[in-house]
PDB file of N, CA, C and O in Angstrom:
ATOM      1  N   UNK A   1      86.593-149.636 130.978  1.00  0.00           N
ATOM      2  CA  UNK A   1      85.681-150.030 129.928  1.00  0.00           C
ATOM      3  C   UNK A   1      86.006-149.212 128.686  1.00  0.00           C
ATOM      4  O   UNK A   1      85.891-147.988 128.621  1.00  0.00           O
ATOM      5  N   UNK A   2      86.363-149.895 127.849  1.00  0.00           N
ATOM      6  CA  UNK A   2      86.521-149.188 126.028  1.00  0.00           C
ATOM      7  C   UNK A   2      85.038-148.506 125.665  1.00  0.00           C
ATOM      8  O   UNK A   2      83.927-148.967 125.925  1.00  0.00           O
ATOM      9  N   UNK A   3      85.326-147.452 125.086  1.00  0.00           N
ATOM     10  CA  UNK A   3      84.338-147.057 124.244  1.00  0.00           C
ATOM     11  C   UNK A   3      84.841-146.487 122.629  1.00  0.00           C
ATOM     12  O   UNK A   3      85.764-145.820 122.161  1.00  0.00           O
ATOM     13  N   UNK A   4      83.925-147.023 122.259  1.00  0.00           N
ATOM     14  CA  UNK A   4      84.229-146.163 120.622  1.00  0.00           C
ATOM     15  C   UNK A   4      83.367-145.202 120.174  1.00  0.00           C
ATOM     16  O   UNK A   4      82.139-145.233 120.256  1.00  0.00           O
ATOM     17  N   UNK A   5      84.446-143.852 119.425  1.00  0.00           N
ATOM     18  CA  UNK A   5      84.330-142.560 119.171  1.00  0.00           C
ATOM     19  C   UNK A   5      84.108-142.448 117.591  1.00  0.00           C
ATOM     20  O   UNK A   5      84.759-143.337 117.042  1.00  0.00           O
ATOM     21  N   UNK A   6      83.566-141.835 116.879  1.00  0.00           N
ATOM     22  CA  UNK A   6      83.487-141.429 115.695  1.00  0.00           C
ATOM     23  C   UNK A   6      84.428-140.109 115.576  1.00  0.00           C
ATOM     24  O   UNK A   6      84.248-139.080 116.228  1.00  0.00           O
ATOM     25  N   UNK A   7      85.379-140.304 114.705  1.00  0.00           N
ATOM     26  CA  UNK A   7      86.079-138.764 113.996  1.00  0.00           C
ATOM     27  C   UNK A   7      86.012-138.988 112.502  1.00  0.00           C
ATOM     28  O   UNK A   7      85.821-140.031 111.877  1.00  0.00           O
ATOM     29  N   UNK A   8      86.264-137.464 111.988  1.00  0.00           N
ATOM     30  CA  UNK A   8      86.272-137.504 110.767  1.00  0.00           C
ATOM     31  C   UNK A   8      87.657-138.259 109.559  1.00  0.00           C
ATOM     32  O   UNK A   8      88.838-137.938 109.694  1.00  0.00           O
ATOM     33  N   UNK A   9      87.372-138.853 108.904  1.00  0.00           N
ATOM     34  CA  UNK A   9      88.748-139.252 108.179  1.00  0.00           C
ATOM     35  C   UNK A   9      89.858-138.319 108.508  1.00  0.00           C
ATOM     36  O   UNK A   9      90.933-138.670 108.993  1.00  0.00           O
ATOM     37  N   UNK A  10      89.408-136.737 108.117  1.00  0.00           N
ATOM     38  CA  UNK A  10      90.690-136.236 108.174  1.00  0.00           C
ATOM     39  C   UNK A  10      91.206-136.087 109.374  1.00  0.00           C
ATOM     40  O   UNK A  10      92.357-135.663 109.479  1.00  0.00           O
ATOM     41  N   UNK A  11      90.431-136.417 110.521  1.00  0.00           N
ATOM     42  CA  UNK A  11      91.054-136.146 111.847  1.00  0.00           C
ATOM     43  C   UNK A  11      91.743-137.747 111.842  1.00  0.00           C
ATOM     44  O   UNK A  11      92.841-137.876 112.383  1.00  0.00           O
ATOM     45  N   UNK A  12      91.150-138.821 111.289  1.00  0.00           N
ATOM     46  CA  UNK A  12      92.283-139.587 111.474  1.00  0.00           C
ATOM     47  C   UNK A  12      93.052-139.581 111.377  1.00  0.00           C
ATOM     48  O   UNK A  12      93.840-139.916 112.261  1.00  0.00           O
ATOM     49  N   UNK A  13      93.473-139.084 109.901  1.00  0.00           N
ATOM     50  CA  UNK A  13      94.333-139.108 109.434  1.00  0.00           C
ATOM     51  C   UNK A  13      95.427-138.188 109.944  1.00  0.00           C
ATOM     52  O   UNK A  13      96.585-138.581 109.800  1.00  0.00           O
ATOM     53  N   UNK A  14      95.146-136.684 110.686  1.00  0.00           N
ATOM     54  CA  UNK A  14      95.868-136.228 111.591  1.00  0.00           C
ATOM     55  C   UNK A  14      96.378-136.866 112.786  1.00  0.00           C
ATOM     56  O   UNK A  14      97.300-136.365 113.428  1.00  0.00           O
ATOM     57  N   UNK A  15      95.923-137.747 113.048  1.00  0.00           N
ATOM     58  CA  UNK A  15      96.337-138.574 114.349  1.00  0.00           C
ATOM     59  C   UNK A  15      97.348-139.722 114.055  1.00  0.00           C
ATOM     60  O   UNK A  15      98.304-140.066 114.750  1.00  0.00           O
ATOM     61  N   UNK A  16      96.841-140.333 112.651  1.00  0.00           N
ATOM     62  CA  UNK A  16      97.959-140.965 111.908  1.00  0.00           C
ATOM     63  C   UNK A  16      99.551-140.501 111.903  1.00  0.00           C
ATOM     64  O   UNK A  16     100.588-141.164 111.955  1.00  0.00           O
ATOM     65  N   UNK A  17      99.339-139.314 111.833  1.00  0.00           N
ATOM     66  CA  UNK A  17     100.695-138.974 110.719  1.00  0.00           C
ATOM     67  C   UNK A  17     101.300-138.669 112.354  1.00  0.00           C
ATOM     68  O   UNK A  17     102.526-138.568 112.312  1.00  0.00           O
ATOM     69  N   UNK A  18     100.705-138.487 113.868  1.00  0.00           N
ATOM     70  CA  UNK A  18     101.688-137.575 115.095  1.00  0.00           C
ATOM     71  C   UNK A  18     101.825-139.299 115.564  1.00  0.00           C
ATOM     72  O   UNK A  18     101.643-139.319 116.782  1.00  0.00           O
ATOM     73  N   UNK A  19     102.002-140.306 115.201  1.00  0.00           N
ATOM     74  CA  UNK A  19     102.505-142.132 115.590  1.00  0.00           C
ATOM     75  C   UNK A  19     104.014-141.340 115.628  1.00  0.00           C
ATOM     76  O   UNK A  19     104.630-140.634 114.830  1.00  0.00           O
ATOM     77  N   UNK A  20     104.191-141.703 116.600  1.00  0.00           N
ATOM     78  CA  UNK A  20     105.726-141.720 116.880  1.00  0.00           C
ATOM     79  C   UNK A  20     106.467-143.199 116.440  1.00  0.00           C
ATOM     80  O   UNK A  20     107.664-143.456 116.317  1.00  0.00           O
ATOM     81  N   UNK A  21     105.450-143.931 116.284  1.00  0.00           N
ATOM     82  CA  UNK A  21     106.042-145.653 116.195  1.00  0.00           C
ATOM     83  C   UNK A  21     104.777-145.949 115.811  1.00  0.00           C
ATOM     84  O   UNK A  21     103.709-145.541 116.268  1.00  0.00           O
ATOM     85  N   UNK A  22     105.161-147.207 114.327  1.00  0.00           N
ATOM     86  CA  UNK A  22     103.851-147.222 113.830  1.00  0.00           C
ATOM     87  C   UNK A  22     102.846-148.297 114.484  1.00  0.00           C
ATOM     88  O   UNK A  22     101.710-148.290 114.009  1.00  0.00           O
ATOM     89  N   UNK A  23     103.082-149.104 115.383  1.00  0.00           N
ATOM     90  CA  UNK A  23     102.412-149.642 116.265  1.00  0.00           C
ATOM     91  C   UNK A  23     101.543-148.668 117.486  1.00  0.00           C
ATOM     92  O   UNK A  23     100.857-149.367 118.232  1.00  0.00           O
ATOM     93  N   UNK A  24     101.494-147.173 117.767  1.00  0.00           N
ATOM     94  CA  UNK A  24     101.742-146.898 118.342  1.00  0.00           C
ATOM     95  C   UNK A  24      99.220-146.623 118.054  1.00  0.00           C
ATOM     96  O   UNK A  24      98.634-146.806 116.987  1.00  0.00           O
ATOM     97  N   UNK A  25      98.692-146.288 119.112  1.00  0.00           N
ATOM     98  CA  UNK A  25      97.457-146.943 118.969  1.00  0.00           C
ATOM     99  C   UNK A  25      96.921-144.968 118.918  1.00  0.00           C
ATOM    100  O   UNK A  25      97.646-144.128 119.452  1.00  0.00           O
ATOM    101  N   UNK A  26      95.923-144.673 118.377  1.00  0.00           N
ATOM    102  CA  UNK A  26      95.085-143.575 118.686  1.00  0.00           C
ATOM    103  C   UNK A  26      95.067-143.331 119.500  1.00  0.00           C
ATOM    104  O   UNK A  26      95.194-142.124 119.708  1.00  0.00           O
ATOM    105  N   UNK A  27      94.918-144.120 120.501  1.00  0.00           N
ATOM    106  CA  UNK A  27      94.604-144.076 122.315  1.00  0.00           C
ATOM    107  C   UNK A  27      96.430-143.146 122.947  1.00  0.00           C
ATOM    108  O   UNK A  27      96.742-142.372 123.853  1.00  0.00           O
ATOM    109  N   UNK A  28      96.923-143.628 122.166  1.00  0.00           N
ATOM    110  CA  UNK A  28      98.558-142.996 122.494  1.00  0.00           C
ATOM    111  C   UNK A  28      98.682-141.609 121.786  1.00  0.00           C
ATOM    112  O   UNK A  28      98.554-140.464 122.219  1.00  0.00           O
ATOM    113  N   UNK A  29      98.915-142.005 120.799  1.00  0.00           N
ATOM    114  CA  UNK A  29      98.779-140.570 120.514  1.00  0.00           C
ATOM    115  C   UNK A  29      97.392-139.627 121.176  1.00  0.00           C
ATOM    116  O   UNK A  29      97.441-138.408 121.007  1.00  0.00           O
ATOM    117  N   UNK A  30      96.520-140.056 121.711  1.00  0.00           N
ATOM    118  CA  UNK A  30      95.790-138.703 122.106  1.00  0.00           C
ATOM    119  C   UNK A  30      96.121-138.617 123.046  1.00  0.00           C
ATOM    120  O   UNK A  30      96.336-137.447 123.361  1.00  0.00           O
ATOM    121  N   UNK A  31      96.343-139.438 123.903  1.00  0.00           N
ATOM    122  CA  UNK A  31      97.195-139.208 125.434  1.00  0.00           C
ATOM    123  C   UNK A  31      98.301-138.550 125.240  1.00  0.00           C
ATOM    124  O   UNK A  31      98.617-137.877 126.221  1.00  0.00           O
ATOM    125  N   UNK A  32      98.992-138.486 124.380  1.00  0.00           N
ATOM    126  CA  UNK A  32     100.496-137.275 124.385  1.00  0.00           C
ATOM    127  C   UNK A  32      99.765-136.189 123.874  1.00  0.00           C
ATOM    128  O   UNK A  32     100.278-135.165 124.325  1.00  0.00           O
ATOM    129  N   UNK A  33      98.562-135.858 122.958  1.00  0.00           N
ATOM    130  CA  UNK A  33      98.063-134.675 123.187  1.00  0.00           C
ATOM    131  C   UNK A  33      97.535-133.973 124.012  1.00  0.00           C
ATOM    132  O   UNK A  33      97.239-132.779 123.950  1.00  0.00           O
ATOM    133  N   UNK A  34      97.363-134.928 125.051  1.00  0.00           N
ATOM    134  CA  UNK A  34      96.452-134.622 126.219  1.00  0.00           C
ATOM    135  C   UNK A  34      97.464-134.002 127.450  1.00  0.00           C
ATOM    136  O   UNK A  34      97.326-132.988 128.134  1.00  0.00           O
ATOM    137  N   UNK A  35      98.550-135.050 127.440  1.00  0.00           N
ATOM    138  CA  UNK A  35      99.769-134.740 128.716  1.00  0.00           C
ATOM    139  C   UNK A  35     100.278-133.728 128.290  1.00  0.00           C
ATOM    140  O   UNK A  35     100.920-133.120 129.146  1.00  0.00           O
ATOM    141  N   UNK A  36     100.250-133.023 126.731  1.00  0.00           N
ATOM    142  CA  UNK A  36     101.242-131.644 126.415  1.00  0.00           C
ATOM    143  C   UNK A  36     100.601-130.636 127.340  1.00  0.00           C
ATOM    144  O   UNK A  36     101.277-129.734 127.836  1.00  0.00           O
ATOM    145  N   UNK A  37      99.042-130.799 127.631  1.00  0.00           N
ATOM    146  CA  UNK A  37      98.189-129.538 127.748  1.00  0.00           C
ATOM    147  C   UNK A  37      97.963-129.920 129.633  1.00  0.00           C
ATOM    148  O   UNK A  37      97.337-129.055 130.246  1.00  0.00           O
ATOM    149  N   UNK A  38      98.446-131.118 130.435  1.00  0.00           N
ATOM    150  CA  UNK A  38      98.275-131.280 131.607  1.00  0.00           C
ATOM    151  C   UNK A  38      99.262-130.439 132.469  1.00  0.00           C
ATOM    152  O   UNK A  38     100.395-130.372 131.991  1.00  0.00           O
ATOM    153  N   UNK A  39      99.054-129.767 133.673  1.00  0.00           N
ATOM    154  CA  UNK A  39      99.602-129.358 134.284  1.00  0.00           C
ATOM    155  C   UNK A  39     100.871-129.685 135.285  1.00  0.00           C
ATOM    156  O   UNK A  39     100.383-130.083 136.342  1.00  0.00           O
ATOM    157  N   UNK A  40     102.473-129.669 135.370  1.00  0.00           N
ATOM    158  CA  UNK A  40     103.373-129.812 136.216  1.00  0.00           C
ATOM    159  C   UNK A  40     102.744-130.008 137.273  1.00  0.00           C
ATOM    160  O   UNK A  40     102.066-129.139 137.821  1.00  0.00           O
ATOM    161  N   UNK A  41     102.922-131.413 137.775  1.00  0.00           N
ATOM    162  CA  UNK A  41     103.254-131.884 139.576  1.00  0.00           C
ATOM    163  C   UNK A  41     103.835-130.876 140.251  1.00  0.00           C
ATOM    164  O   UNK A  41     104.605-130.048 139.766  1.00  0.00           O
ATOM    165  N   UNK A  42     103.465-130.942 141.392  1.00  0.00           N
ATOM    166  CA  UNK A  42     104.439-130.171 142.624  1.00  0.00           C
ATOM    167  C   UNK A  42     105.641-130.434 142.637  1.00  0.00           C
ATOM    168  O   UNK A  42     106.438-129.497 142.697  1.00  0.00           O
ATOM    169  N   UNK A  43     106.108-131.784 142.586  1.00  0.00           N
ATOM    170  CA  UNK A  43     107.586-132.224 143.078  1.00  0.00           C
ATOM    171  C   UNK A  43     107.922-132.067 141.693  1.00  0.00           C
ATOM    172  O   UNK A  43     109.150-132.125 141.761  1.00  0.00           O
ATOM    173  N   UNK A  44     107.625-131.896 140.400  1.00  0.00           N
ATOM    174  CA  UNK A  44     108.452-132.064 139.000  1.00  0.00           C
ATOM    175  C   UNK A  44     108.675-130.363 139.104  1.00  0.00           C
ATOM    176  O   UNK A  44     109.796-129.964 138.787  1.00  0.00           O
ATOM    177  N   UNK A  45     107.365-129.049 139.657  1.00  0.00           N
ATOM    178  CA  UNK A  45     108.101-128.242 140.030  1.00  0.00           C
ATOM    179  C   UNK A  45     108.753-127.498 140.170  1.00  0.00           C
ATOM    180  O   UNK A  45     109.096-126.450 139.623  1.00  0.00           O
ATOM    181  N   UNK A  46     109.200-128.628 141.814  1.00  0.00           N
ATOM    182  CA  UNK A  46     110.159-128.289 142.960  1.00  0.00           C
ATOM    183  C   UNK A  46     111.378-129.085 142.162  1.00  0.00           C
ATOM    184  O   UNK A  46     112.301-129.237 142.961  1.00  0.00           O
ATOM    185  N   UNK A  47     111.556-129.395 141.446  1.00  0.00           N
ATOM    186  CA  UNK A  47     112.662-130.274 140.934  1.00  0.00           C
ATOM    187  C   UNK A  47     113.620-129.428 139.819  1.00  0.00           C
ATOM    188  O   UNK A  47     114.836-129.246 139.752  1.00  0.00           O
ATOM    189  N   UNK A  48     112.339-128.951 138.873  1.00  0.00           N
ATOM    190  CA  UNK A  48     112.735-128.123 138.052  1.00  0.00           C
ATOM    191  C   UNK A  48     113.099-126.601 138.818  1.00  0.00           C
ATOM    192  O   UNK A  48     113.952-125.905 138.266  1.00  0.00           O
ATOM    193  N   UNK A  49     112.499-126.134 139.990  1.00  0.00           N
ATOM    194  CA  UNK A  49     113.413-124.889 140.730  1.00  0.00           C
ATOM    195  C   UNK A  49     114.785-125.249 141.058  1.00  0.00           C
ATOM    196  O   UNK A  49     115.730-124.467 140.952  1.00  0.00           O
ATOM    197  N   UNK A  50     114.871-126.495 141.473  1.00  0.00           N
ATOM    198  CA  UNK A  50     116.435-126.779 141.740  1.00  0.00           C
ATOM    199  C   UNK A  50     117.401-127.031 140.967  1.00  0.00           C
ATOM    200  O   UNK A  50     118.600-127.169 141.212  1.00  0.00           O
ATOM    201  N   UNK A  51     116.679-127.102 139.769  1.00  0.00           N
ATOM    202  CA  UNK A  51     117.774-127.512 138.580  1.00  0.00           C
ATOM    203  C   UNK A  51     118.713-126.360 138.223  1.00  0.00           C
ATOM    204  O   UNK A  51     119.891-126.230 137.892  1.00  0.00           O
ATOM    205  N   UNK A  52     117.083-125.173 138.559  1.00  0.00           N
ATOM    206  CA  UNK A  52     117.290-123.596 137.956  1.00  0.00           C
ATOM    207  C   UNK A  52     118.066-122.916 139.201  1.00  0.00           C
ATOM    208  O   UNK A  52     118.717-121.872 139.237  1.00  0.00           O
ATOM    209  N   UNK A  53     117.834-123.667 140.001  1.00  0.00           N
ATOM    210  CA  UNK A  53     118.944-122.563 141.467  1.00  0.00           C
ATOM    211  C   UNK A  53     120.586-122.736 141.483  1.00  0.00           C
ATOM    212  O   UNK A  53     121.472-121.980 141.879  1.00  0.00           O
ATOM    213  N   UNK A  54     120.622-124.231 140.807  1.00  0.00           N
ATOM    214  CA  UNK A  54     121.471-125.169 140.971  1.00  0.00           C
ATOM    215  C   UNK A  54     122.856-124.232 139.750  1.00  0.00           C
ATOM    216  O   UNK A  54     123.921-123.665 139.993  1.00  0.00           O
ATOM    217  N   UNK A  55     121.902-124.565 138.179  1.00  0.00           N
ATOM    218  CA  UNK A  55     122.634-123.519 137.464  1.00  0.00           C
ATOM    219  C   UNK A  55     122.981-122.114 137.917  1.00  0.00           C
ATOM    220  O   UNK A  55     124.137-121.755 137.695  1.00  0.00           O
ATOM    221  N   UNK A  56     122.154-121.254 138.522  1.00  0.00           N
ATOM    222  CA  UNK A  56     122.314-120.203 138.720  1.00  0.00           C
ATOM    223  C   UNK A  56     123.790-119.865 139.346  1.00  0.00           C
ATOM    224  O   UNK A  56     124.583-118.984 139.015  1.00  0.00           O
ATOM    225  N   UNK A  57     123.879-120.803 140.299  1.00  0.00           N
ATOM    226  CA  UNK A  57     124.694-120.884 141.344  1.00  0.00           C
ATOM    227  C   UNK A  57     126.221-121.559 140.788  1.00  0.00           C
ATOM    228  O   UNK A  57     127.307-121.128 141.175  1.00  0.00           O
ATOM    229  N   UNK A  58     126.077-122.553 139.933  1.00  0.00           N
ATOM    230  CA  UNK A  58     127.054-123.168 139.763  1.00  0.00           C
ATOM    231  C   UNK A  58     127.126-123.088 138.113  1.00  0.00           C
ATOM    232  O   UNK A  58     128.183-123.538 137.672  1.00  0.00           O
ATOM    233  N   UNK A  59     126.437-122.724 137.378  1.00  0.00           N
ATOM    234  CA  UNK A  59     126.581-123.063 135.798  1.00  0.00           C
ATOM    235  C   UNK A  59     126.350-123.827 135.167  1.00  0.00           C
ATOM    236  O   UNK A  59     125.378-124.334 135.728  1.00  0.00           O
ATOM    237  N   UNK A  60     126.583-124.531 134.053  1.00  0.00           N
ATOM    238  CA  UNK A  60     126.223-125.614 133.711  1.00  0.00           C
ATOM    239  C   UNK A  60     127.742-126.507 134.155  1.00  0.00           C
ATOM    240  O   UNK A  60     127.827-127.358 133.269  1.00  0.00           O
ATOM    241  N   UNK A  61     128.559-126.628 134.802  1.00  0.00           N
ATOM    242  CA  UNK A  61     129.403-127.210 134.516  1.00  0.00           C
ATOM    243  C   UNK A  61     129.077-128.946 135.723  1.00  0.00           C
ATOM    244  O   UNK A  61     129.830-129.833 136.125  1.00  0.00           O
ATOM    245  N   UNK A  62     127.833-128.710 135.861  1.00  0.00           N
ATOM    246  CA  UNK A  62     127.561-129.979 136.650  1.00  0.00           C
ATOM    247  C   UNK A  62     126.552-130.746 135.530  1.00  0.00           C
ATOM    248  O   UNK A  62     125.694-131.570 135.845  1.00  0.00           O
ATOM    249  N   UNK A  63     126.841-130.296 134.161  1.00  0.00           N
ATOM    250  CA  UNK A  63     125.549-130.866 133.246  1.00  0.00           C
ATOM    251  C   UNK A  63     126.781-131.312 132.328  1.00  0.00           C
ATOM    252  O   UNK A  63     127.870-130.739 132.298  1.00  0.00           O
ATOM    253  N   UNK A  64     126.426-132.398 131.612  1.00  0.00           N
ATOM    254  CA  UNK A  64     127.019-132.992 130.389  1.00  0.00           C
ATOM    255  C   UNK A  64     126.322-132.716 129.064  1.00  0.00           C
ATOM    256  O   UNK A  64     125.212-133.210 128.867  1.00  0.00           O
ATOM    257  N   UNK A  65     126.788-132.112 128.335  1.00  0.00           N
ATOM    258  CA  UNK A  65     126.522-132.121 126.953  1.00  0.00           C
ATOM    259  C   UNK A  65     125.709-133.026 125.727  1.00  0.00           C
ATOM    260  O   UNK A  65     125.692-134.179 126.155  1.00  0.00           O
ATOM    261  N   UNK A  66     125.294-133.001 124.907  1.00  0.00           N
ATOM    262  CA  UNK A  66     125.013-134.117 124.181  1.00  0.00           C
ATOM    263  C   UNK A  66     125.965-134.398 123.509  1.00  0.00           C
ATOM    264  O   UNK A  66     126.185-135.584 123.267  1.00  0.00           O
ATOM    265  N   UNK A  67     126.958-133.205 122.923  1.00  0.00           N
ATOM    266  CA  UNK A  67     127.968-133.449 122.454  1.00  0.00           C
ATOM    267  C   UNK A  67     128.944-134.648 122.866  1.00  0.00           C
ATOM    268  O   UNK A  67     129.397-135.579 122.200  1.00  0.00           O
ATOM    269  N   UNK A  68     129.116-134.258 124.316  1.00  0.00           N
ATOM    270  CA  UNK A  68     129.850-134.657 124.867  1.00  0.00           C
ATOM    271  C   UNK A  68     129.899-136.713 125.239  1.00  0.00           C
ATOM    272  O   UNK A  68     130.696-137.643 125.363  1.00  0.00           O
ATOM    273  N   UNK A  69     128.304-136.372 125.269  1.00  0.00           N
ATOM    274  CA  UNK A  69     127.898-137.540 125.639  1.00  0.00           C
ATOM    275  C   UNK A  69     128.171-139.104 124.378  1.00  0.00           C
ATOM    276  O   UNK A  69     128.572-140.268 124.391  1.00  0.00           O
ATOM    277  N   UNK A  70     127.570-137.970 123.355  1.00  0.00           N
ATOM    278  CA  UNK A  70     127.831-138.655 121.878  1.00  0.00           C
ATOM    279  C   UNK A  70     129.329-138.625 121.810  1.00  0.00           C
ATOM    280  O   UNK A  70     129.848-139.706 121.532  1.00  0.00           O
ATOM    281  N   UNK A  71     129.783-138.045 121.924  1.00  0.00           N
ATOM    282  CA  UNK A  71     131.969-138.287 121.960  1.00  0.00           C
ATOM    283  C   UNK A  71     132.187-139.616 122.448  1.00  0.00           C
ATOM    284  O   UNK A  71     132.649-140.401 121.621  1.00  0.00           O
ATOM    285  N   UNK A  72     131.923-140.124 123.800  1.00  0.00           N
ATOM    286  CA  UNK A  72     131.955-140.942 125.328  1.00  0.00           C
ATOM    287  C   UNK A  72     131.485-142.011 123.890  1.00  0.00           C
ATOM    288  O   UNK A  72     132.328-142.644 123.255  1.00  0.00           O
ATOM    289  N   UNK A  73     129.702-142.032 123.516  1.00  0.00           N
ATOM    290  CA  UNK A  73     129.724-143.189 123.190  1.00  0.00           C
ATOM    291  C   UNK A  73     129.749-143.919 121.484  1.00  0.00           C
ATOM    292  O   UNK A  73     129.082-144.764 120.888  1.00  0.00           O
ATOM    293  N   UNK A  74     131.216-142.815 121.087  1.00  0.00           N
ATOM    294  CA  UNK A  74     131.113-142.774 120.205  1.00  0.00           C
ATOM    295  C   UNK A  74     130.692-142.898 118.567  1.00  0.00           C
ATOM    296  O   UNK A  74     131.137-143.316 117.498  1.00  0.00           O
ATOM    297  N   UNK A  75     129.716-142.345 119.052  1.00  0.00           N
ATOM    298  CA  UNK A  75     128.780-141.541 117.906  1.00  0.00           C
ATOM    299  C   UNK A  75     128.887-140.396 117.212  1.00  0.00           C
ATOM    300  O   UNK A  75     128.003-140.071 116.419  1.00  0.00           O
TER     301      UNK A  75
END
């Protein structure tokens, strides 16, 4: 069920200007303010320890670059 909120212009207008895409609704942008401040899953993690064991162990040389990536599709 929708409900509607009262903010002040200028808070609109702060919410305006963080549109990543100008279609993009209030309701979106406060939800990416909201997910910055939500807490890591278990398995995102356990995912992110393995990324970090993974480098430790091996380096980055199992990671591709952006550089690199942008070379490939030439950009």
């Amino acid at each position: 069920m929708a409900t509607t909120i009262q903010i002040s212009n200028e808070l609109k207008d702060l919410l305006a200007a963080r549109k990543i895409h100008p279609r993009d609704t209030f309701e979106d942008v406060i939800f990416d303010l909201v997910e910055d401040t939500m807490e890591l899953s278990e398995e995102t993690k356990r995912n992110i320890a393995e990324i970090e064991k993974d480098i430790k162990k091996n380096g980055y040389k199992n990671f591709t670059s952006l550089e690199e990536i942008k070379k490939d599709m030439g950009l």
